[in-house]
Backbone as XML, in Angstrom:
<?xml version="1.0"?>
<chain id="A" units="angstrom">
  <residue number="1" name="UNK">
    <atom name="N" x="35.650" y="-0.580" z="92.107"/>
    <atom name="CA" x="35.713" y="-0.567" z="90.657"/>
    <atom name="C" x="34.392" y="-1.101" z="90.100"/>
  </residue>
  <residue number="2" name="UNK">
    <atom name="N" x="33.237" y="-0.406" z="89.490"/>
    <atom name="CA" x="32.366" y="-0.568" z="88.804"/>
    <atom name="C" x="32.729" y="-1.392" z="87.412"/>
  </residue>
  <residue number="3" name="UNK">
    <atom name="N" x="32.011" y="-2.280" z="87.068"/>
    <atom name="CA" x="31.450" y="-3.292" z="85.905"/>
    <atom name="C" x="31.247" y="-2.159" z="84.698"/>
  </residue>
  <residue number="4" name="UNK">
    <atom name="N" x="31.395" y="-2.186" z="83.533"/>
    <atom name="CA" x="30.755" y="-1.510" z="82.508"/>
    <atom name="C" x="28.971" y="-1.887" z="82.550"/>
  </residue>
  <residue number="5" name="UNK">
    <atom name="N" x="28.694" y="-2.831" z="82.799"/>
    <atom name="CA" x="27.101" y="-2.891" z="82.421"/>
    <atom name="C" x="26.484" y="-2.403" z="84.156"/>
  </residue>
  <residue number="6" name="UNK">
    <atom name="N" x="27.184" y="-2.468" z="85.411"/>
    <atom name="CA" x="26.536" y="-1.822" z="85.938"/>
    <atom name="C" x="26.195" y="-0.006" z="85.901"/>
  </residue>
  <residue number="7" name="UNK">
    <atom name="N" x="27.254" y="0.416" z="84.897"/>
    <atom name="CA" x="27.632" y="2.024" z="85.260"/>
    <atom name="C" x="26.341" y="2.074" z="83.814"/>
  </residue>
  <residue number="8" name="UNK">
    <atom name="N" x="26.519" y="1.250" z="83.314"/>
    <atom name="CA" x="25.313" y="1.351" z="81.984"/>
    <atom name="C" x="23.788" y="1.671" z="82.644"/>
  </residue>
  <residue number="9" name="UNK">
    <atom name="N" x="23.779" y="0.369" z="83.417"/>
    <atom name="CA" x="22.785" y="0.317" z="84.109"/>
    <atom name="C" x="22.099" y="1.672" z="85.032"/>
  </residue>
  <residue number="10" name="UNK">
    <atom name="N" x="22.914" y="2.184" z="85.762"/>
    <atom name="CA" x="22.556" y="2.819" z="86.544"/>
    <atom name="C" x="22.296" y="4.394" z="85.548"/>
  </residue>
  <residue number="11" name="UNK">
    <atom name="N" x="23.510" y="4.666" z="85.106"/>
    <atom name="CA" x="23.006" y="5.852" z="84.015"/>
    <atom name="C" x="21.925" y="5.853" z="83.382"/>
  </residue>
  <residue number="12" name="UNK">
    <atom name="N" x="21.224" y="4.660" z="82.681"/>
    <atom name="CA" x="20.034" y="4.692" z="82.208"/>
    <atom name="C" x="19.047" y="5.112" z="82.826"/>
  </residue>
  <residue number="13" name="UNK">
    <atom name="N" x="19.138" y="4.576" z="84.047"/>
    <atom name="CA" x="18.255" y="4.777" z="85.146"/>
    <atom name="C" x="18.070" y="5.704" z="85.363"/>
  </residue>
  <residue number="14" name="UNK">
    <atom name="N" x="18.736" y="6.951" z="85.792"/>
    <atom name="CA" x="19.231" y="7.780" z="86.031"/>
    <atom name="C" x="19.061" y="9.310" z="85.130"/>
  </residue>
  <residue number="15" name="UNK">
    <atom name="N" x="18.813" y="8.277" z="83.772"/>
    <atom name="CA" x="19.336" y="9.751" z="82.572"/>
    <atom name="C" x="18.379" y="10.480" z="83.025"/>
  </residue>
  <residue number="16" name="UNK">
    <atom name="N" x="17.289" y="10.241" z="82.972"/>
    <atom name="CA" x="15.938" y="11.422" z="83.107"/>
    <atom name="C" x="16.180" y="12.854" z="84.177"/>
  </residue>
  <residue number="17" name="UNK">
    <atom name="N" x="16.894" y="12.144" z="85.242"/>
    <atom name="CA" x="16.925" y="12.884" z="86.322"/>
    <atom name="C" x="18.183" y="13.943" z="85.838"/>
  </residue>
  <residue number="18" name="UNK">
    <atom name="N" x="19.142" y="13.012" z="85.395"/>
    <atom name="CA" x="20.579" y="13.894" z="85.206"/>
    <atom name="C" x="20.318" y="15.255" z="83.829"/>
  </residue>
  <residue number="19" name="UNK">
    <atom name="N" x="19.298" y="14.900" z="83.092"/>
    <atom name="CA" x="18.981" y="15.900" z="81.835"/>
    <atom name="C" x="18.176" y="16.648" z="82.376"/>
  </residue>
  <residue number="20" name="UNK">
    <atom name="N" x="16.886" y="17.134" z="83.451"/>
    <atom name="CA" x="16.338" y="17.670" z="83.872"/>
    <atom name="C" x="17.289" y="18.709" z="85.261"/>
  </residue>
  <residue number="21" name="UNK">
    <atom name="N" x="18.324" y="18.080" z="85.578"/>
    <atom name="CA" x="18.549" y="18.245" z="86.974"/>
    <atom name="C" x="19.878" y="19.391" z="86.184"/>
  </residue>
  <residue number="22" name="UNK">
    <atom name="N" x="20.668" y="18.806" z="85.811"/>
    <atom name="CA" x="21.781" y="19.545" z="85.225"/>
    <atom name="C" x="22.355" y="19.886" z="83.760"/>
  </residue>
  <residue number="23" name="UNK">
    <atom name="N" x="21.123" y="19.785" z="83.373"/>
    <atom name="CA" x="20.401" y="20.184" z="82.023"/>
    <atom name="C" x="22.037" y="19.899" z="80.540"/>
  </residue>
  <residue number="24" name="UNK">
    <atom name="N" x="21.739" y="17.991" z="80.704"/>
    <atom name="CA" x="22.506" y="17.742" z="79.537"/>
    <atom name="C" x="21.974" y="17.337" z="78.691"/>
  </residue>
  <residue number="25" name="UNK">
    <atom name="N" x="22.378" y="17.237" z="78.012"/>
    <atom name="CA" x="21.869" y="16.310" z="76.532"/>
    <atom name="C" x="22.683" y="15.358" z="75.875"/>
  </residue>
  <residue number="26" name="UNK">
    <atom name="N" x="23.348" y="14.923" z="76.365"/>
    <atom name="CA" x="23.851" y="13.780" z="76.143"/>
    <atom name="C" x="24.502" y="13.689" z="77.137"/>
  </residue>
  <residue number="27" name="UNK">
    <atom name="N" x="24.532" y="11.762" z="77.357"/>
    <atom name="CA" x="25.815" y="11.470" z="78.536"/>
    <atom name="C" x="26.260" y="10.093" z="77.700"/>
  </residue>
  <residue number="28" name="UNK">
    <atom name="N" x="27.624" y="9.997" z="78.181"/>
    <atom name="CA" x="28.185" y="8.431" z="77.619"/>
    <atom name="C" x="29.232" y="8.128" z="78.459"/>
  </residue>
  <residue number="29" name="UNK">
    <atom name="N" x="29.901" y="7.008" z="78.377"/>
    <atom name="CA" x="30.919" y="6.463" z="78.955"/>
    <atom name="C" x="32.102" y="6.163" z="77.854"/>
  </residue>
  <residue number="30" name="UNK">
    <atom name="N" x="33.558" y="6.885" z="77.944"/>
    <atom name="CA" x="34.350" y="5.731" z="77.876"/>
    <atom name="C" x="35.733" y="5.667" z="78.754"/>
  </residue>
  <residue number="31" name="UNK">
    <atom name="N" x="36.966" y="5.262" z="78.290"/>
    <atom name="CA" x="37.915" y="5.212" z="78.764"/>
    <atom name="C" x="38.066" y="3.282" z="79.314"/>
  </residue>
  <residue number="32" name="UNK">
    <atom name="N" x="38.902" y="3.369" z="80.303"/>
    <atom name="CA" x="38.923" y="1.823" z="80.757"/>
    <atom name="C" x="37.547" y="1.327" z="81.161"/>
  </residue>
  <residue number="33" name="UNK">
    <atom name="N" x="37.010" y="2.021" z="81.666"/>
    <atom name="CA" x="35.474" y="1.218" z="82.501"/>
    <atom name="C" x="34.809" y="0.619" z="80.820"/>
  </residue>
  <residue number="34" name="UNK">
    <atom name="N" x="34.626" y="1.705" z="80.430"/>
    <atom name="CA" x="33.926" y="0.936" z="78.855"/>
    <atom name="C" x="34.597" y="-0.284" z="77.635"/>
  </residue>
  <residue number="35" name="UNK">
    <atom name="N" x="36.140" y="-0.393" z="78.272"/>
    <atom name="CA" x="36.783" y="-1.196" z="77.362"/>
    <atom name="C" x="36.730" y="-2.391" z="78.385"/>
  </residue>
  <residue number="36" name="UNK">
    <atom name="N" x="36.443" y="-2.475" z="79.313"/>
    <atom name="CA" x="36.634" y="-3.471" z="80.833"/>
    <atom name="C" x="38.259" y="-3.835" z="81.342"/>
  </residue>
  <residue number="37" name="UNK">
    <atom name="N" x="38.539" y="-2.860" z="81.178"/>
    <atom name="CA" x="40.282" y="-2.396" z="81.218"/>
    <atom name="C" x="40.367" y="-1.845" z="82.946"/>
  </residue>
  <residue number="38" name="UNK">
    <atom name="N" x="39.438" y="-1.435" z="83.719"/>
    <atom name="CA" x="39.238" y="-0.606" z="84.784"/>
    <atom name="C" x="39.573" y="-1.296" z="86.141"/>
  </residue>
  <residue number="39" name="UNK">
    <atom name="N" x="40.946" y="-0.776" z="86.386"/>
    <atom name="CA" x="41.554" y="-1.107" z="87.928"/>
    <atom name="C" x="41.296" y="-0.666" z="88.814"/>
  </residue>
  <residue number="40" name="UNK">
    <atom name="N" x="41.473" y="-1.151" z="90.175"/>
    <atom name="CA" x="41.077" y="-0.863" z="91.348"/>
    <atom name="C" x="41.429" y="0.851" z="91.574"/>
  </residue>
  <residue number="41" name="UNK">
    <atom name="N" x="42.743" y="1.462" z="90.979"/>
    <atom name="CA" x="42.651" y="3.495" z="90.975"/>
    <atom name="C" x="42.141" y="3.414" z="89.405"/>
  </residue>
  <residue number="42" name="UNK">
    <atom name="N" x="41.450" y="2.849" z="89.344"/>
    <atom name="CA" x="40.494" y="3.312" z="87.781"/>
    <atom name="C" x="40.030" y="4.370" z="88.225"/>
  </residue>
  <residue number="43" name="UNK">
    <atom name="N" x="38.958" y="5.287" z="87.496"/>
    <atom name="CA" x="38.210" y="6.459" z="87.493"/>
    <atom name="C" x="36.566" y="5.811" z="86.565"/>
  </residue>
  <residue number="44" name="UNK">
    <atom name="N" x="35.832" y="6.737" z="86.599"/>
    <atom name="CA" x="34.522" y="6.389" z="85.858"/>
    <atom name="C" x="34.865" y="7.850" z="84.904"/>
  </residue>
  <residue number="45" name="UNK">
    <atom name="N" x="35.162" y="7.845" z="83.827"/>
    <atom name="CA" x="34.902" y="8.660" z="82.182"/>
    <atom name="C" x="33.657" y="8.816" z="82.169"/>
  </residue>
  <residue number="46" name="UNK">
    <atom name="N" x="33.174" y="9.484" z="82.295"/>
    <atom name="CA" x="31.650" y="9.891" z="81.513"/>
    <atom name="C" x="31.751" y="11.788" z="80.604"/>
  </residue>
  <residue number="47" name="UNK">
    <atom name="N" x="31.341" y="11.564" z="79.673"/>
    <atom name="CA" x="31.640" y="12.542" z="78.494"/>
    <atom name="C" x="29.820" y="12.833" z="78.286"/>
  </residue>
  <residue number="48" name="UNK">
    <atom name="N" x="30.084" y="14.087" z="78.559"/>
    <atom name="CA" x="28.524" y="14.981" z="78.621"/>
    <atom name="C" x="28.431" y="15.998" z="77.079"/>
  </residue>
  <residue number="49" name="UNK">
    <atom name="N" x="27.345" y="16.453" z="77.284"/>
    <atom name="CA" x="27.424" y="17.705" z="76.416"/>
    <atom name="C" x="25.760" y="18.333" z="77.235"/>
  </residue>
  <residue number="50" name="UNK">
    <atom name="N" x="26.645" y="19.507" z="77.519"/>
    <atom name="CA" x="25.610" y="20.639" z="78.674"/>
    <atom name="C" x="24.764" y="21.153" z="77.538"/>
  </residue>
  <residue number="51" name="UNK">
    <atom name="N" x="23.149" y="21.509" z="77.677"/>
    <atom name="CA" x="22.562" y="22.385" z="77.394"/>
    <atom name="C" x="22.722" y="23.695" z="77.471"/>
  </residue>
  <residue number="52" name="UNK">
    <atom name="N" x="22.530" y="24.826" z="76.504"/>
    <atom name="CA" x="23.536" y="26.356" z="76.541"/>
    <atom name="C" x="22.590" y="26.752" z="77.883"/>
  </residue>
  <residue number="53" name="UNK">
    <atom name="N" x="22.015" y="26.177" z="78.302"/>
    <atom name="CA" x="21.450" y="27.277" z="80.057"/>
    <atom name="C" x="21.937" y="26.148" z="80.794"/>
  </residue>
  <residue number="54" name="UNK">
    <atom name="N" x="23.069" y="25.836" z="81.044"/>
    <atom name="CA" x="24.153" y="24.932" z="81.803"/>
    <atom name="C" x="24.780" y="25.832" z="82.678"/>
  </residue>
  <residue number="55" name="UNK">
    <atom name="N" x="25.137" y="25.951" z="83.789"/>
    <atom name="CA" x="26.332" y="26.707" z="84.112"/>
    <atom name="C" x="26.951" y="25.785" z="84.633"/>
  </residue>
  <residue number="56" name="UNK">
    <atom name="N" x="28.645" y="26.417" z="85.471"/>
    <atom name="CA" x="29.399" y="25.594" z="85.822"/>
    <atom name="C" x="29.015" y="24.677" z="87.330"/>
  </residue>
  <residue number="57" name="UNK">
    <atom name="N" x="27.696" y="25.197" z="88.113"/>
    <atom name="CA" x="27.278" y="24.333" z="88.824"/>
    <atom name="C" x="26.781" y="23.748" z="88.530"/>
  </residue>
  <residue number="58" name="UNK">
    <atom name="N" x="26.573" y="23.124" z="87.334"/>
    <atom name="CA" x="25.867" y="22.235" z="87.003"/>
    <atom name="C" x="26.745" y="20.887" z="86.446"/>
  </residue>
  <residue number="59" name="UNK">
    <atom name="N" x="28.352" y="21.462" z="86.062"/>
    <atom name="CA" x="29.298" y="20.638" z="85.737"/>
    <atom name="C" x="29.534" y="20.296" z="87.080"/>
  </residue>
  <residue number="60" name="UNK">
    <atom name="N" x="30.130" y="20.834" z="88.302"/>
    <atom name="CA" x="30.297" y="20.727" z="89.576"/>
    <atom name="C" x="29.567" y="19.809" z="90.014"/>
  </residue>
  <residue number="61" name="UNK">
    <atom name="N" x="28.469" y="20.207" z="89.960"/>
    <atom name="CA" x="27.080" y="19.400" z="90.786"/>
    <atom name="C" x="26.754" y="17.759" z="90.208"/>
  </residue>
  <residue number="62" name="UNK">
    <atom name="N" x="26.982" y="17.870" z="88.849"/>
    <atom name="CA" x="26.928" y="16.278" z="88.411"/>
    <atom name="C" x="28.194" y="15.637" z="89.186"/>
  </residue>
  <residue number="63" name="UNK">
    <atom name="N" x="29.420" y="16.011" z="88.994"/>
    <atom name="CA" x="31.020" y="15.613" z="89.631"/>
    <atom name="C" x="30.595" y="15.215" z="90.539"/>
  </residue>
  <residue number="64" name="UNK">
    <atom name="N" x="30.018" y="15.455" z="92.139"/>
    <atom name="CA" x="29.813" y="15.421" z="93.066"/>
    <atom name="C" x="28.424" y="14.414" z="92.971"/>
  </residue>
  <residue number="65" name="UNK">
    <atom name="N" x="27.377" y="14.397" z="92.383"/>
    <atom name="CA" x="26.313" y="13.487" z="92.284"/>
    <atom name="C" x="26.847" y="12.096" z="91.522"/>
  </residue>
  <residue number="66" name="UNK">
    <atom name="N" x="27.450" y="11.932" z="90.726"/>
    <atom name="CA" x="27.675" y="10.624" z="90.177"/>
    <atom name="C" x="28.946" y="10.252" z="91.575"/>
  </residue>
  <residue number="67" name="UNK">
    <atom name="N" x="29.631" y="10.958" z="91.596"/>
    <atom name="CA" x="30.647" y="9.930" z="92.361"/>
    <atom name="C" x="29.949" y="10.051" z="93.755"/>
  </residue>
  <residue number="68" name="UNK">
    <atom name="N" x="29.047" y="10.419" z="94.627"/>
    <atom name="CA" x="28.245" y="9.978" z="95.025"/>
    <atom name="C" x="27.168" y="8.312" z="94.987"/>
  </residue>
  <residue number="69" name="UNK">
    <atom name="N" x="26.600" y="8.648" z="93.743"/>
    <atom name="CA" x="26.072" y="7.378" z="93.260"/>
    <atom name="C" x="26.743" y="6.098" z="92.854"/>
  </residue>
  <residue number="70" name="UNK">
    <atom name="N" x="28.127" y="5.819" z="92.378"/>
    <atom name="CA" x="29.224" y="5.356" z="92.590"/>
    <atom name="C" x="30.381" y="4.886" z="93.347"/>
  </residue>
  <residue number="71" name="UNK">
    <atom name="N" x="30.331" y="6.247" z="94.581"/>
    <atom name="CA" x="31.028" y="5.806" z="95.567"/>
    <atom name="C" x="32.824" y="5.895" z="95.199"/>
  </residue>
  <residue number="72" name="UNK">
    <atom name="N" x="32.751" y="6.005" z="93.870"/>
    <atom name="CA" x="33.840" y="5.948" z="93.275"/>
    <atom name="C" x="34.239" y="7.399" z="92.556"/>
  </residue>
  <residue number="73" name="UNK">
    <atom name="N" x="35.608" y="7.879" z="92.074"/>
    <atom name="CA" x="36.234" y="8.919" z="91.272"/>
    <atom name="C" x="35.373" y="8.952" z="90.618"/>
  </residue>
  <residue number="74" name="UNK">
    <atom name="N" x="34.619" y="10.008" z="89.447"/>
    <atom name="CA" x="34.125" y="10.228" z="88.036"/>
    <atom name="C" x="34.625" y="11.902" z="87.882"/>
  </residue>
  <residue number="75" name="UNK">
    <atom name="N" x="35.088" y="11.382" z="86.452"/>
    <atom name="CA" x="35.937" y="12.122" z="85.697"/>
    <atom name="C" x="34.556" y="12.495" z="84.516"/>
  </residue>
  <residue number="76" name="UNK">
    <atom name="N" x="33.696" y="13.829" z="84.595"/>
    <atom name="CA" x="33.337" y="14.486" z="83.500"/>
    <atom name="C" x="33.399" y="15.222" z="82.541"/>
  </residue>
  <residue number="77" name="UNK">
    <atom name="N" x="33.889" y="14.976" z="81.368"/>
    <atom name="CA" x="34.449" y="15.943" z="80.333"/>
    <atom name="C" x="33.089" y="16.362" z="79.871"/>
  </residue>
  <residue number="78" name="UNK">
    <atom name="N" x="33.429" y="17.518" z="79.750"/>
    <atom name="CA" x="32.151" y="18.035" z="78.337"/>
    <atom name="C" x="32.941" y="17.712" z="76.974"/>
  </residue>
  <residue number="79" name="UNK">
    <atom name="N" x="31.819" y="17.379" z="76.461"/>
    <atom name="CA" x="32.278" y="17.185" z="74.906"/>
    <atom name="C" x="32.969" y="18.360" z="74.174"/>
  </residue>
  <residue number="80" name="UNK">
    <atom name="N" x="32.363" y="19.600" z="74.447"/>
    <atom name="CA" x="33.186" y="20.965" z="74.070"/>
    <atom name="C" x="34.688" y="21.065" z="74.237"/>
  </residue>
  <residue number="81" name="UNK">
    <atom name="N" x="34.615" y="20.445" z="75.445"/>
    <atom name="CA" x="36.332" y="20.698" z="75.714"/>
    <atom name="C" x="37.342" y="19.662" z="75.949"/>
  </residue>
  <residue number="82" name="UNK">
    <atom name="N" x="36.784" y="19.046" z="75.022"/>
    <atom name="CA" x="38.019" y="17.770" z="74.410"/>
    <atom name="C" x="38.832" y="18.229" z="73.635"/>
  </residue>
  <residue number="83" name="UNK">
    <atom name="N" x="40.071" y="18.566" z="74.402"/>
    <atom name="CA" x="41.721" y="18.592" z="73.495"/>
    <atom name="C" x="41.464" y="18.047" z="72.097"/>
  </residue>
  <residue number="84" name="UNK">
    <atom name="N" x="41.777" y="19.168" z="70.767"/>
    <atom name="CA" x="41.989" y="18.499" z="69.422"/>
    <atom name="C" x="42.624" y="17.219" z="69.446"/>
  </residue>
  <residue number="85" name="UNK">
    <atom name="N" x="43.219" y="17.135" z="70.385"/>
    <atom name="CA" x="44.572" y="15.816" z="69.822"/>
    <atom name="C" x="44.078" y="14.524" z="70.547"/>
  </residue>
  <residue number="86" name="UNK">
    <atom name="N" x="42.534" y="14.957" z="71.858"/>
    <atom name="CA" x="42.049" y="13.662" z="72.320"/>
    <atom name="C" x="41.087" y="13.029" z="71.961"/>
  </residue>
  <residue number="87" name="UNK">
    <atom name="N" x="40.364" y="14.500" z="70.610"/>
    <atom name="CA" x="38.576" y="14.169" z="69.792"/>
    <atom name="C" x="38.642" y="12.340" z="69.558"/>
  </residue>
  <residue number="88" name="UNK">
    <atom name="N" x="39.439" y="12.093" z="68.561"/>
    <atom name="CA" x="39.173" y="11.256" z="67.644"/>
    <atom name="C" x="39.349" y="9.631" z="68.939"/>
  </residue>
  <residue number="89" name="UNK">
    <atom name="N" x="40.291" y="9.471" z="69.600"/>
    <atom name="CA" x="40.153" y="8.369" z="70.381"/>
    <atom name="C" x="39.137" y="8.771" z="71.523"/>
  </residue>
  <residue number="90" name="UNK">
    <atom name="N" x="38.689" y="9.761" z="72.052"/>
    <atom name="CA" x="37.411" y="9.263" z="72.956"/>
    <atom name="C" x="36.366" y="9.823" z="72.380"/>
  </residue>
  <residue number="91" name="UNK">
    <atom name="N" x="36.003" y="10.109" z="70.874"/>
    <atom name="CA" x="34.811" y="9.765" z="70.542"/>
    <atom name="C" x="34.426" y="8.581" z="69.947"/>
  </residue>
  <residue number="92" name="UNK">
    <atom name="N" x="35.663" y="8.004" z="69.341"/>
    <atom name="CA" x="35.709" y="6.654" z="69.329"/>
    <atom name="C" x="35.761" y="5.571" z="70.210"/>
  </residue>
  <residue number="93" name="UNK">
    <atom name="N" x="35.880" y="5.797" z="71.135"/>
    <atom name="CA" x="35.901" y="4.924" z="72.610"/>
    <atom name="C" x="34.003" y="4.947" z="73.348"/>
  </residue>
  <residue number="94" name="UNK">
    <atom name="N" x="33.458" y="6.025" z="73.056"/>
    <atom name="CA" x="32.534" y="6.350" z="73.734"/>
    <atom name="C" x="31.212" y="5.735" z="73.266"/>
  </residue>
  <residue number="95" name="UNK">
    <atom name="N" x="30.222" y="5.510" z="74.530"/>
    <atom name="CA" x="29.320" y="4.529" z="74.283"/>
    <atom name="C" x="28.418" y="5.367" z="75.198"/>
  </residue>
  <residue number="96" name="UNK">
    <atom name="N" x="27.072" y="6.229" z="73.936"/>
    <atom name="CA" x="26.612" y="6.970" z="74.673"/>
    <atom name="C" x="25.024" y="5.798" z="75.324"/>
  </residue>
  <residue number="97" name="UNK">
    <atom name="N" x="24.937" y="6.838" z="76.512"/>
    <atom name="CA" x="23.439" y="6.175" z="77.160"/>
    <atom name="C" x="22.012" y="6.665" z="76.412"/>
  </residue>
</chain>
């Protein structure tokens, strides 16, 4: 189970590579890891929004590279395809890098 300021940490680190590599433009965190709510079957939330020359290996390929770098579950939503009924609590939850 990752810290909120380490998953901060490391994303920062990180952003350059993740916007060049799998061409996003934005990344953030929320859910439990960002409220410090996050149990041992926690997950890592991170909420993207792909550049339009994105494809789906590139959603794939981050999935597999962060929980890599983590070691842990990560759960990537694109911002596009947030359920109407989930917009308003995880854009309010979310704490972009």
């Amino acid at each position: 189970m990752k810290k909120k300021e380490e998953v901060i940490s490391v994303l920062k680190e990180k952003r350059p590579h993740l916007i060049q590599k799998y061409h996003i433009t934005k990344i953030g965190i929320f859910g439990s890891v960002i409220r410090n709510e996050a149990g041992p079957e926690s997950d890592i939330d991170i909420l993207v929004d792909f550049s339009d020359e994105a494809s789906l290996l590139d959603h794939s390929g981050l999935k597999i590279y962060l929980e890599k770098l983590f070691g842990e579950s990560v759960d990537v939503v694109p911002e596009r395809a947030i359920r109407p009924e989930l917009r308003t609590p995880i854009l309010s939850d979310v704490m972009y890098i």
